[in-house]
C-alpha positions as CSV (number, residue, x, y, z in Angstrom):
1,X,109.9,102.3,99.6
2,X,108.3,100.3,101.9
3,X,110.1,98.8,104.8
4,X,110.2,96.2,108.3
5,X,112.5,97.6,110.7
6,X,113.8,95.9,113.6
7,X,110.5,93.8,113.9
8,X,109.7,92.8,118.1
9,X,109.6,89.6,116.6
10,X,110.4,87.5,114.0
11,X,108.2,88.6,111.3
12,X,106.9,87.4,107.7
13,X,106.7,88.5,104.2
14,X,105.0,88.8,100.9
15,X,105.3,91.5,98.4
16,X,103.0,91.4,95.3
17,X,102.8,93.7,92.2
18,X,100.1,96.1,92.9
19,X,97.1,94.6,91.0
20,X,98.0,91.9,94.0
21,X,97.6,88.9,91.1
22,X,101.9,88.2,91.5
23,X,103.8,87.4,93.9
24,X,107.0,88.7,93.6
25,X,109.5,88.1,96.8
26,X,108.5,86.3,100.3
27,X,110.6,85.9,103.6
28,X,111.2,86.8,106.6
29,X,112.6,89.2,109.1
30,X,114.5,88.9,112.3
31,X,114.3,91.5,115.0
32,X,118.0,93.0,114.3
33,X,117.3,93.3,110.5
34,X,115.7,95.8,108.4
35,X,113.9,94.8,105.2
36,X,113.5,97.1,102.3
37,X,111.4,96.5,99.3
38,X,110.5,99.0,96.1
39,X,107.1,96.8,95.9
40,X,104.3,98.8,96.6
41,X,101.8,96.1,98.0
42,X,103.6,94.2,101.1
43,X,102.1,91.7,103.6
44,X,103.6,91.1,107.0
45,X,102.7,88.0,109.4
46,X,103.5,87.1,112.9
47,X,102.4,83.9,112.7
48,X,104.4,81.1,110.3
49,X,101.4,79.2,110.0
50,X,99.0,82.2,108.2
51,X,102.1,82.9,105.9
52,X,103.1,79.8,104.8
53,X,98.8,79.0,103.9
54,X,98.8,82.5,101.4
55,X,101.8,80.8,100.1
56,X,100.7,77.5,99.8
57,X,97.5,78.6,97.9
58,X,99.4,80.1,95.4
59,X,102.0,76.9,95.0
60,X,104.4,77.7,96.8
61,X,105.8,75.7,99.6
62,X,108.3,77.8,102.1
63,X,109.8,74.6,103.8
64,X,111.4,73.5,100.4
């Protein structure tokens, strides 16, 4: 398991299968949460921007 816990700041998301060609869950974290995910391959951002662009390239718009 593969896990963000209580994150300094608030902190971004993306879990693919572990061929990295799907996505499977994105989001984010707050700094009194914990995040917990069985996918193997998991991508964490600081910045909202550089997030939201790996998301955007593969069609998905966050701010829906």
């Amino acid at each position: 398991m593969k896990e963000i816990k209580f994150p300094i700041v608030k902190t971004y998301y993306i879990c693919w299968t572990n061929d990295r060609q799907i996505l499977t869950v994105y989001g984010y974290v707050m700094p009194d949460k914990v995040f917990t995910t069985y996918w193997d391959v998991l991508d964490t951002y600081t910045s909202e921007d550089e997030w939201a662009k790996v998301l955007l390239k593969k069609g998905i718009n966050p701010f829906e």
